[in-house]
C-alpha positions in Angstrom: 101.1 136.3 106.9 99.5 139.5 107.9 96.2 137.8 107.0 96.6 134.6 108.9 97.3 136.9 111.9 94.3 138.7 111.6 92.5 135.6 111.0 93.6 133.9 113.9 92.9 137.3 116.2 88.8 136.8 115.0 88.4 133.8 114.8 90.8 132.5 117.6 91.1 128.2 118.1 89.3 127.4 114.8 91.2 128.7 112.7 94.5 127.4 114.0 92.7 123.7 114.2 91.3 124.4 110.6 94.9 125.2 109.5 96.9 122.2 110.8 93.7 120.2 109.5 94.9 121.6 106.4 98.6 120.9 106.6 98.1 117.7 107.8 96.1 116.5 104.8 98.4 118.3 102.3 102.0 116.9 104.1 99.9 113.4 103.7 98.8 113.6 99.9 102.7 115.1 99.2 104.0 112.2 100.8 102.1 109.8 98.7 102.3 111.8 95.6 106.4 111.8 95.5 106.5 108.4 96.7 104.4 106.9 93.8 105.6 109.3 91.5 109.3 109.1 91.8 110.7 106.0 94.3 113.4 105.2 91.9 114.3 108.3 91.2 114.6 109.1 94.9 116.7 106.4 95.6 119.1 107.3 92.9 119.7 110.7 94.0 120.0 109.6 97.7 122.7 107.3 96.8 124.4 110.5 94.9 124.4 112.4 97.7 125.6 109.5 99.8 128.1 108.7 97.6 129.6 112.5 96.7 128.5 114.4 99.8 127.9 111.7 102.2 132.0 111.3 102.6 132.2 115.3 104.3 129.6 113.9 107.0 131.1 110.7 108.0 129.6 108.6 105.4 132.0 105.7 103.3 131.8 105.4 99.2 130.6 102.3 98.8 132.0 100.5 96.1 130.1 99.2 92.8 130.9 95.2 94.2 128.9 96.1 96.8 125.9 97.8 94.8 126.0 95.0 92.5 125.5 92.4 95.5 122.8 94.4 97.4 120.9 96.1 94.5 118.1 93.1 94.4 115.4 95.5 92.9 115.1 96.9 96.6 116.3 100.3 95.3 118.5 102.0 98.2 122.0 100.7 98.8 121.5 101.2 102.4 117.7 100.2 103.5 114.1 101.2 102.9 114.1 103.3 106.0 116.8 105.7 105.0 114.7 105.4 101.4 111.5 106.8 102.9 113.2 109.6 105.2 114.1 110.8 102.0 110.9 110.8 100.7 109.4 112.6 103.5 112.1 115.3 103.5 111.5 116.0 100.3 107.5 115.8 100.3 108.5 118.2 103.8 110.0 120.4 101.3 107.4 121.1 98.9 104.5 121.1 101.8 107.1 124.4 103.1 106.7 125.9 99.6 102.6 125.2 99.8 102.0 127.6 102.8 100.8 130.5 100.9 97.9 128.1 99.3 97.9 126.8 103.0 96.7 129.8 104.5 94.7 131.5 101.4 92.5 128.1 101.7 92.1 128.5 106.1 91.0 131.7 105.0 88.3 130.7 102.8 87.2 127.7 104.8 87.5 129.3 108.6 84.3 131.7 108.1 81.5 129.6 106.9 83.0 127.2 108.9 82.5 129.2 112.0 79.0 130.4 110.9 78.4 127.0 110.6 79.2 126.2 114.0 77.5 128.9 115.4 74.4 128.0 113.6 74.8 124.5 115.2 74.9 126.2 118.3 78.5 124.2 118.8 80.5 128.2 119.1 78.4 131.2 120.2 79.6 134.9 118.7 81.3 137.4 121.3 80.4 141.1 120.9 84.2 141.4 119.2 83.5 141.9 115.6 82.1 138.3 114.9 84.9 136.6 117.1 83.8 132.9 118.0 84.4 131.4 121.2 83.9 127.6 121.8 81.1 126.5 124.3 82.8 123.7 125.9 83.0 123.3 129.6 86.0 125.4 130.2 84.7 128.6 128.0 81.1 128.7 129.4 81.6 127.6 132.7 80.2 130.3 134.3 77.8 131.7 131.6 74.2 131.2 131.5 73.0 130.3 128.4 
């Protein structure tokens, strides 16, 4: 984390935007990839936990009458709602255990990214070691150019 700090001390709004960029893309493809990969297998375990945790939580056993009537190839005993909250606590999961490939690819991205900008004439470099500043209204209001 040391070098996401530093990163974020030189080169400030960018690389914060360029990392939720990031996450947001990866907590999207993990989303998809568990739910096409493993539905079924999903659904199974949810109505496990339901079933044999669910009951310290408030939850009722439901009993196999009831599975037989409701289980019309729609997977869940309760809905699909409850079905994809599970999906996207999961795909939450694994986009957690992702952060150190997170923030080793912000760190490779944020620089020429920067230089890019600054090239563009988009950021212009402050005297701080290469730091970027954006030119927007509110950072160069006063400046000349």
């Amino acid at each position: 984390m040391d070098k996401f700090k530093d990163m974020v001390k030189k080169y400030g709004y960018t690389g914060v935007a360029v990392y939720l960029g990031i996450s947001m893309v990866d907590l999207a493809a993990t989303f998809v990839i568990v739910k096409a990969a493993g539905m079924d297998k999903i659904e199974k375990a949810q109505d496990w936990v339901v079933d044999n945790i669910g009951k310290y939580f408030g939850y009722k056993h439901h009993d196999e009458k009831k599975v037989e009537t409701s289980n019309n190839n729609e997977g869940a005993v309760y809905n699909k709602a409850s079905g994809l909250w599970s999906v996207f606590v999961i795909a939450y999961g694994i986009h957690k255990l992702l952060v150190p490939l997170r923030v080793v690819a912000t760190s490779m991205i944020t620089p020429p990214l920067v230089r890019w900008f600054i090239k563009r004439g988009w950021m212009k470099e402050t005297v701080k070691k290469g730091a970027a500043v954006t030119t927007g209204a509110g950072a160069g209001a006063g400046a000349k150019p």
